[in-house]
Structure formats: C-alpha cells, structure tokens
N, CA, C and O atoms as CSV, one atom per row, in Angstrom:
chain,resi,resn,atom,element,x,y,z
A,1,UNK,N,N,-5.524,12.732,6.104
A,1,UNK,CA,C,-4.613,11.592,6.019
A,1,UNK,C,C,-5.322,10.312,6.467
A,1,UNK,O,O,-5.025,9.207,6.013
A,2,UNK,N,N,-6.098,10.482,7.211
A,2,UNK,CA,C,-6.622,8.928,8.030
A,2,UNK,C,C,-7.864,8.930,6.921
A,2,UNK,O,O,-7.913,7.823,6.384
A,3,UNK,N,N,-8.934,9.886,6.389
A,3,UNK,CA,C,-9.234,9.056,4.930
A,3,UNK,C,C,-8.501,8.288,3.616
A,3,UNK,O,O,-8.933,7.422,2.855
A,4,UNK,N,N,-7.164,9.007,3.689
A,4,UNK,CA,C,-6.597,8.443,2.589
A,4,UNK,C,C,-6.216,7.036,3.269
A,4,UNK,O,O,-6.225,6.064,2.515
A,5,UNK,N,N,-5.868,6.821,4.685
A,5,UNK,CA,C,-5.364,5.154,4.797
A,5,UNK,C,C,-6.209,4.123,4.585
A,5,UNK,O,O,-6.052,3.035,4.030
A,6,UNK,N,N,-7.624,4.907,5.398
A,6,UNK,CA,C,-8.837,3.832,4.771
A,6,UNK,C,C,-8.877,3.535,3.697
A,6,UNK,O,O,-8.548,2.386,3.400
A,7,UNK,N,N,-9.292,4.447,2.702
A,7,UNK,CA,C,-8.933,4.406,1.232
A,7,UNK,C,C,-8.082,3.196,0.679
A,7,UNK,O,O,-8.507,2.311,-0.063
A,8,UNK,N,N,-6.834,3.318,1.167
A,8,UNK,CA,C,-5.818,2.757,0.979
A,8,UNK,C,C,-5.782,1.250,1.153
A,8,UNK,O,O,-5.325,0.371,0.422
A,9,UNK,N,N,-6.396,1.200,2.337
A,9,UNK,CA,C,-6.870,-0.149,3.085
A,9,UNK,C,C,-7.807,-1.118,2.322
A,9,UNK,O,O,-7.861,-2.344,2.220
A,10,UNK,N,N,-8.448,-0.190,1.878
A,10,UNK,CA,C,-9.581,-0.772,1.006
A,10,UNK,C,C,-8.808,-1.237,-0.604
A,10,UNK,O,O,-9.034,-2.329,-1.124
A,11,UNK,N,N,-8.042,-0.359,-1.121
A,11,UNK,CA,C,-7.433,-0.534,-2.027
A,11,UNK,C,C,-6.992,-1.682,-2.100
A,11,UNK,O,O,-7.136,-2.428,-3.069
A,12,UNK,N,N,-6.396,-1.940,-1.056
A,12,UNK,CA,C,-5.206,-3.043,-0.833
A,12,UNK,C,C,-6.315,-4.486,-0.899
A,12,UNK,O,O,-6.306,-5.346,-1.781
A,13,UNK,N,N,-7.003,-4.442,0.011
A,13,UNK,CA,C,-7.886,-5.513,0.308
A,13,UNK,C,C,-8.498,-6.114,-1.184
A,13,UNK,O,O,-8.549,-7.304,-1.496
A,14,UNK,N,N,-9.031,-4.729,-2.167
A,14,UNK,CA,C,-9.072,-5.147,-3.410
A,14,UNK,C,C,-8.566,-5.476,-4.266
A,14,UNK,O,O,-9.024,-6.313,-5.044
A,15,UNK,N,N,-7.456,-4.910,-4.378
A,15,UNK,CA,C,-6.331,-5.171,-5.334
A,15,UNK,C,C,-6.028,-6.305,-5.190
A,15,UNK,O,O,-5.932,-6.959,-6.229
A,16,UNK,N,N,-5.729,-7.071,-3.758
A,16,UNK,CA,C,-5.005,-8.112,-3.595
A,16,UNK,C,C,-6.184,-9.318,-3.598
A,16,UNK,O,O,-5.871,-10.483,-3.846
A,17,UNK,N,N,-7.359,-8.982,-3.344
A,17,UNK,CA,C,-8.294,-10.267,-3.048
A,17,UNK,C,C,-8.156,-10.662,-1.994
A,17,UNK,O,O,-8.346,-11.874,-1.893
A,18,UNK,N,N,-7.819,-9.997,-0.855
A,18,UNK,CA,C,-7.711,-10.878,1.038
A,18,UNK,C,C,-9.106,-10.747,1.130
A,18,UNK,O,O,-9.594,-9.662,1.444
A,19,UNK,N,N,-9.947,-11.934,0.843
A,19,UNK,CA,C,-11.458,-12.243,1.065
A,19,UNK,C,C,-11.183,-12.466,2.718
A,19,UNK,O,O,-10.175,-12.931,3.250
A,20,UNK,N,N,-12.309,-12.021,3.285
A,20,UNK,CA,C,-12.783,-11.738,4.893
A,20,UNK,C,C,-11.823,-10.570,5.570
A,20,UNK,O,O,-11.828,-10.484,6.798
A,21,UNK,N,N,-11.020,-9.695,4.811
A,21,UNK,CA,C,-10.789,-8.860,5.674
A,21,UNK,C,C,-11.419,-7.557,5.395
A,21,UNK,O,O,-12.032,-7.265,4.369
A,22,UNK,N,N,-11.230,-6.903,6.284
A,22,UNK,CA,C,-11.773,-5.597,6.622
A,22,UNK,C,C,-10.700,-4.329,6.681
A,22,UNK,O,O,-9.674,-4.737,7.225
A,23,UNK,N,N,-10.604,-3.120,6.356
A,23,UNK,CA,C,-9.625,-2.298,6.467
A,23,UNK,C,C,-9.586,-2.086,8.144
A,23,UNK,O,O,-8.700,-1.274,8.409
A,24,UNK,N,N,-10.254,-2.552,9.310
A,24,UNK,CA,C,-10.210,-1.803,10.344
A,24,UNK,C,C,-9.245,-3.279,11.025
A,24,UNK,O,O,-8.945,-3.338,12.217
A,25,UNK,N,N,-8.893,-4.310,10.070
A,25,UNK,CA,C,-7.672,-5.890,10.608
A,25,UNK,C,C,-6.927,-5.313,10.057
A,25,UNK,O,O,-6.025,-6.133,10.226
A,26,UNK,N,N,-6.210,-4.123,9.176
A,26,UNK,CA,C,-5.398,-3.763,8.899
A,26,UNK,C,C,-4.717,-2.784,9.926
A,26,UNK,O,O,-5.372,-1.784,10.219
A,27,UNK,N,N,-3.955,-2.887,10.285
A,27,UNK,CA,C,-2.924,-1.406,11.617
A,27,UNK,C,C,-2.515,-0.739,10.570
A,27,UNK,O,O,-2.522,-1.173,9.418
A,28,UNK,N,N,-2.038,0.647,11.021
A,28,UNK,CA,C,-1.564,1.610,9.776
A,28,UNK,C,C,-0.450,1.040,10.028
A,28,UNK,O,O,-0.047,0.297,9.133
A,29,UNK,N,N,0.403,1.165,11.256
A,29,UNK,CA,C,1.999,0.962,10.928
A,29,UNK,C,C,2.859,-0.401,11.351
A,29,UNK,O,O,4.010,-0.534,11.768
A,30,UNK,N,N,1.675,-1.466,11.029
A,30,UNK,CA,C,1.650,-2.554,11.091
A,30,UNK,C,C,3.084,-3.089,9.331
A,30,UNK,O,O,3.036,-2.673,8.173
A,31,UNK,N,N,3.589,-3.584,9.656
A,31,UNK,CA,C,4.428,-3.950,7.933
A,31,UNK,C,C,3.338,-4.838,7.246
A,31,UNK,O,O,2.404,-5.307,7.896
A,32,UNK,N,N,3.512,-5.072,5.759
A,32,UNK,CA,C,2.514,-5.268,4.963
A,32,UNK,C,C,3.513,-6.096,4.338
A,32,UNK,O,O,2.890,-6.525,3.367
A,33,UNK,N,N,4.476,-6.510,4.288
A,33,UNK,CA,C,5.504,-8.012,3.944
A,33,UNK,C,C,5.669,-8.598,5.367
A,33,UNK,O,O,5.762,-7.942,6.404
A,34,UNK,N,N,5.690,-9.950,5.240
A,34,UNK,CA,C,7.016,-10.772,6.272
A,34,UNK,C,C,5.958,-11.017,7.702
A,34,UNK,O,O,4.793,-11.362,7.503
A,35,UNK,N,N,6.374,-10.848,8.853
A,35,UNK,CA,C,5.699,-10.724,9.703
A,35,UNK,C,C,4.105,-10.083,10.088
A,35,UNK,O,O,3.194,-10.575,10.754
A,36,UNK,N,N,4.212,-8.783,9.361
A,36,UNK,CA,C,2.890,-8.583,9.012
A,36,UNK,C,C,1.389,-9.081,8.407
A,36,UNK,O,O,0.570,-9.853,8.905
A,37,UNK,N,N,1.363,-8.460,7.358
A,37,UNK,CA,C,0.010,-8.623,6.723
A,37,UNK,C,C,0.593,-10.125,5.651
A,37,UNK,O,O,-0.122,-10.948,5.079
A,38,UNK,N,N,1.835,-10.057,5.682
A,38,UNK,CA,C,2.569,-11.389,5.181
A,38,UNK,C,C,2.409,-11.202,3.709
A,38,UNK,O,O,1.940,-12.146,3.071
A,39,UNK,N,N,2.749,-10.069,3.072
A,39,UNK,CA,C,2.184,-10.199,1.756
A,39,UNK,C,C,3.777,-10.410,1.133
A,39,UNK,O,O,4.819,-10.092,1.708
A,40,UNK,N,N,3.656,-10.958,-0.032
A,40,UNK,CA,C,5.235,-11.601,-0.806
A,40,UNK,C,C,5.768,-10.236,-1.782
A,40,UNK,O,O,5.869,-9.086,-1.353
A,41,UNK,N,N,6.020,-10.605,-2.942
A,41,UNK,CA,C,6.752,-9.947,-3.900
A,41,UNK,C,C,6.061,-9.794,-5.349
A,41,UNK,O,O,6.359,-8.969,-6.213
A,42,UNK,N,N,4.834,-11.023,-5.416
A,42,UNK,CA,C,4.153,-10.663,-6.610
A,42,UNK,C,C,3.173,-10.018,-5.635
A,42,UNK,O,O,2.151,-10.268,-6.275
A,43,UNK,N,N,2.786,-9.442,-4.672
A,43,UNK,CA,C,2.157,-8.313,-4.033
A,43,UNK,C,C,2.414,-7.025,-4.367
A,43,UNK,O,O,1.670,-6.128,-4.766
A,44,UNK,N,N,3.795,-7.073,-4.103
A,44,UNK,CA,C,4.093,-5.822,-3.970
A,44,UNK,C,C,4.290,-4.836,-5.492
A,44,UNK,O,O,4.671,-3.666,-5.518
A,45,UNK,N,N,3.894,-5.731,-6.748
A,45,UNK,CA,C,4.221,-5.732,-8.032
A,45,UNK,C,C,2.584,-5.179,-8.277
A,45,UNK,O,O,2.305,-4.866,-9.435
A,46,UNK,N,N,1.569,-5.058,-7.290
A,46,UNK,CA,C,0.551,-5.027,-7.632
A,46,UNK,C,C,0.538,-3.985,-6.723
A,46,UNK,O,O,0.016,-2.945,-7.125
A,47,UNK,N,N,1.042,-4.003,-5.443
A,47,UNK,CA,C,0.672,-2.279,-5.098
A,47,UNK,C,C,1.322,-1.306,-5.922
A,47,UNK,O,O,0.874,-0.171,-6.086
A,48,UNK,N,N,2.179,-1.659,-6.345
A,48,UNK,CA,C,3.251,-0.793,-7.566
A,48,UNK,C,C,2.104,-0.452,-8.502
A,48,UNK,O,O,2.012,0.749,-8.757
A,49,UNK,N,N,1.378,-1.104,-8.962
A,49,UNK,CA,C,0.649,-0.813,-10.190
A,49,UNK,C,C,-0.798,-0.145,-9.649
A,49,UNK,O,O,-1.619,0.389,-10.394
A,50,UNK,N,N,-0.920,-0.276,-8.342
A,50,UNK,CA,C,-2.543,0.102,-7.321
A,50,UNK,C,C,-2.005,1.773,-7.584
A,50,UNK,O,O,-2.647,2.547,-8.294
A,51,UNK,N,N,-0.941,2.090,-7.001
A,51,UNK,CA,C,-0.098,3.499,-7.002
A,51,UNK,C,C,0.073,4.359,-8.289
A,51,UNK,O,O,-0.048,5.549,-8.579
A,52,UNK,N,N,0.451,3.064,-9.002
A,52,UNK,CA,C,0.494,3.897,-10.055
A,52,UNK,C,C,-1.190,4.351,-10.875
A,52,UNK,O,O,-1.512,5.490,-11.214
A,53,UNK,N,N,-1.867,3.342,-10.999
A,53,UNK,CA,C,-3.303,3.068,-11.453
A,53,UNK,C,C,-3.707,4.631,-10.614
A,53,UNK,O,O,-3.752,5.733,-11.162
A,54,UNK,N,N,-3.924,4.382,-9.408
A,54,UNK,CA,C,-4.782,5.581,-8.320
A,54,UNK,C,C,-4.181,6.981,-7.900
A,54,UNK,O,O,-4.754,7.793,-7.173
A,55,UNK,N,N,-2.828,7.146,-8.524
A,55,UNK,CA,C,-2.438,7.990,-7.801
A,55,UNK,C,C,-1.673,8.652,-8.465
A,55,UNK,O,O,-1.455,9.800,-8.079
A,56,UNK,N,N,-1.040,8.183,-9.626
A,56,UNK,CA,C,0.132,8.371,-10.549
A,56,UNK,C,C,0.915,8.287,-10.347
A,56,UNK,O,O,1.529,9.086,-11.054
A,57,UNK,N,N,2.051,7.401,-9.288
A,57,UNK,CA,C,2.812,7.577,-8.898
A,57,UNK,C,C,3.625,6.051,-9.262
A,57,UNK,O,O,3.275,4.971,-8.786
A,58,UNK,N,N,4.678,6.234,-10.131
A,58,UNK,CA,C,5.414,5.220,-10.272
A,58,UNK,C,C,6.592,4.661,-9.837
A,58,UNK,O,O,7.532,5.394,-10.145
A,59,UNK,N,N,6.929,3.690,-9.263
A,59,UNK,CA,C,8.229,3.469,-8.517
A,59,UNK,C,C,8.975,2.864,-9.350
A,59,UNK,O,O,8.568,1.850,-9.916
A,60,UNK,N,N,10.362,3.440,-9.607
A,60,UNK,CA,C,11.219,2.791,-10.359
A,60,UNK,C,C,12.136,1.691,-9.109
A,60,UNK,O,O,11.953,0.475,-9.052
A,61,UNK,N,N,12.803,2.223,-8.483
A,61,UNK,CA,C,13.682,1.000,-7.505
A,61,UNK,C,C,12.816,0.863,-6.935
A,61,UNK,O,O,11.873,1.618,-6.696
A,62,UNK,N,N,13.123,-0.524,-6.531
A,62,UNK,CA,C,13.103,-1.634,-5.952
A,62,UNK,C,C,13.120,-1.216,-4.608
A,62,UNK,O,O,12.181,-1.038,-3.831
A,63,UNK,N,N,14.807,-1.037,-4.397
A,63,UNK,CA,C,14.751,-0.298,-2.426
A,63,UNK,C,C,13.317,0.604,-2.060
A,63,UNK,O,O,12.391,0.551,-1.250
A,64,UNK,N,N,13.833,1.576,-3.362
A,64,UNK,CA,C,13.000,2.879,-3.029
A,64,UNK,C,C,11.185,2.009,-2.488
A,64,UNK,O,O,10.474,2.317,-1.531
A,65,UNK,N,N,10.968,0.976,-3.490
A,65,UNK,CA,C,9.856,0.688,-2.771
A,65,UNK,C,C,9.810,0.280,-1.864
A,65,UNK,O,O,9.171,0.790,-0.944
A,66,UNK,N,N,10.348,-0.597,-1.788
A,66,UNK,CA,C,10.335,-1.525,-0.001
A,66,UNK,C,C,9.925,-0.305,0.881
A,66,UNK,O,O,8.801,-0.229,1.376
A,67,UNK,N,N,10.806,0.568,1.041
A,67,UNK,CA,C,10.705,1.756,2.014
A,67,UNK,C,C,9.174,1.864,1.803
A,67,UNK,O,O,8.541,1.415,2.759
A,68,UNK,N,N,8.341,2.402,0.675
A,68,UNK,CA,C,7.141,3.434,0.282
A,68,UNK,C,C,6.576,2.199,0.918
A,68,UNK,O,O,6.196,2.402,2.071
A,69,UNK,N,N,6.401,0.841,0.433
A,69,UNK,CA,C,5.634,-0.140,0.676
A,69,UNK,C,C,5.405,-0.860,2.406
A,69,UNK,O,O,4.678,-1.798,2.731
A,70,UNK,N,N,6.012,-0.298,2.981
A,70,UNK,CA,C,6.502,-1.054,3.883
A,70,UNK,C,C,5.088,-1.001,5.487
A,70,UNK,O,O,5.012,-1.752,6.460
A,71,UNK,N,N,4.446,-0.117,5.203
A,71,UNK,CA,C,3.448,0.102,5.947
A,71,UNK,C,C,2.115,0.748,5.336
A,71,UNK,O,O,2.181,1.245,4.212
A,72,UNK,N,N,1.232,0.752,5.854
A,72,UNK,CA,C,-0.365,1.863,5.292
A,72,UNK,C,C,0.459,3.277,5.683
A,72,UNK,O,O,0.388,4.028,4.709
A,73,UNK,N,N,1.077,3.777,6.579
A,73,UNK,CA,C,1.822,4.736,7.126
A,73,UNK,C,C,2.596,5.345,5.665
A,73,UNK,O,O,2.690,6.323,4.924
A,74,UNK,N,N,2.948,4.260,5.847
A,74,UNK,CA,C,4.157,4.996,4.468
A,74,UNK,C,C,3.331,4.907,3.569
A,74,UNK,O,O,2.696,5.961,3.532
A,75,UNK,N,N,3.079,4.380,3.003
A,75,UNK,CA,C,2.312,4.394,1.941
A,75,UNK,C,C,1.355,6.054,1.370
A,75,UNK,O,O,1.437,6.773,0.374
A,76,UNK,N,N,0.673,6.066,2.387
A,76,UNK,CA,C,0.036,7.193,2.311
A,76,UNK,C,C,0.774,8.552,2.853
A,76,UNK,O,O,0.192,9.622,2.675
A,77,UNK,N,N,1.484,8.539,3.222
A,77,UNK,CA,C,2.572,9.808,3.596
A,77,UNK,C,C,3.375,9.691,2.166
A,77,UNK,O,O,3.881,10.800,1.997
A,78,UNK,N,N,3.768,8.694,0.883
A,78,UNK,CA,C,4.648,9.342,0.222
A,78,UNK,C,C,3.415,9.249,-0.865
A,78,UNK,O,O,3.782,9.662,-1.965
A,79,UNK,N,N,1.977,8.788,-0.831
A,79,UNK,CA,C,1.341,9.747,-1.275
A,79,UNK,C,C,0.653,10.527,-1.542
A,79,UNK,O,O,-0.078,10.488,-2.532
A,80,UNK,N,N,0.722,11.652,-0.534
A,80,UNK,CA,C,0.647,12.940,-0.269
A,80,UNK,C,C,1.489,13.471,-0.598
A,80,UNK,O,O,1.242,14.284,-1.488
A,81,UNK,N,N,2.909,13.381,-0.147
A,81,UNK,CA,C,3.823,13.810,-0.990
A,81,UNK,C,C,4.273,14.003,-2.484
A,81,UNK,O,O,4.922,14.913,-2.999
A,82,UNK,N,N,3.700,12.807,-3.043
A,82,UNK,CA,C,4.443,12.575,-4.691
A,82,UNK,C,C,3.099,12.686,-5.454
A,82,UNK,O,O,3.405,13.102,-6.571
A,83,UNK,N,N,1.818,12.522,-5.391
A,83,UNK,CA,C,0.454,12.389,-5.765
A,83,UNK,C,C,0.366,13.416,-7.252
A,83,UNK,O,O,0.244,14.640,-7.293
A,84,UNK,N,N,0.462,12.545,-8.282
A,84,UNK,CA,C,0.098,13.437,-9.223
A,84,UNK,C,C,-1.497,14.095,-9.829
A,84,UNK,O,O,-1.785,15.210,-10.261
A,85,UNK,N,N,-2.322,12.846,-9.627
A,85,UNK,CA,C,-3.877,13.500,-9.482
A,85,UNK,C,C,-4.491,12.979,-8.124
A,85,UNK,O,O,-5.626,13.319,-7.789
C-alpha cells in the first residue's frame, strides 16, 4: 500500500503539473481539495481520468468521488479495492 501512495503521489504531481513538488510535501491523509493540497474541480476531473487512465477505474457520481478523492489515503485504499488491471 505505501508503494501504491508514492505511486500515486507521483501521479498526481504529474497529472496535475505542481512544478517544485515532491511526493514526500504530499501527507497521505492530508485532503487534496480546499484547505489542503488546495486543488479545485477541474482537478479533480483529471484525477477522474489519472484513475481511470492507470487503474481502470471509473467514477460515475460526483459524491461518490469527493469521498474516493478526498485524500492519497483514500485514494489508494479504493484502489486496491476496485483496481481492474
């Protein structure tokens, strides 16, 4: 699990373009909207597609994401859970 957050970390950092960070300025159960890592809503339209792209995993609601999205924690706990390749 703690390779897949790095992983994940790294993902994120790429996907999104946060030039100068590092996956180890990322906290796992740090939030990744709002107070956190401060990321918005055309973010989260792109981890939707990071998930789906890396993992197969597609989110239809909206709620349902917020929840999946809401930390490196979650993130990688639902997928392990849902992970199609």
């Amino acid at each position: 699990m703690e390779d897949l957050k790095v992983t994940l970390k790294q993902q994120i950092i790429e996907s999104l373009n946060l030039q100068g960070m590092k996956p180890e300025d990322i906290d796992d159960n740090a939030p990744l909207f709002g107070e956190g890592l401060g990321l918005d809503s055309i973010d989260s339209l792109e981890l939707m597609v990071l998930l789906e792209r890396n993992y197969g995993i597609k989110i239809e609601d909206a709620r349902e994401g917020r929840n999946i999205l809401a930390s490196v924690a979650t993130m990688a706990a639902y997928i392990q859970e849902h992970r199609k390749f």
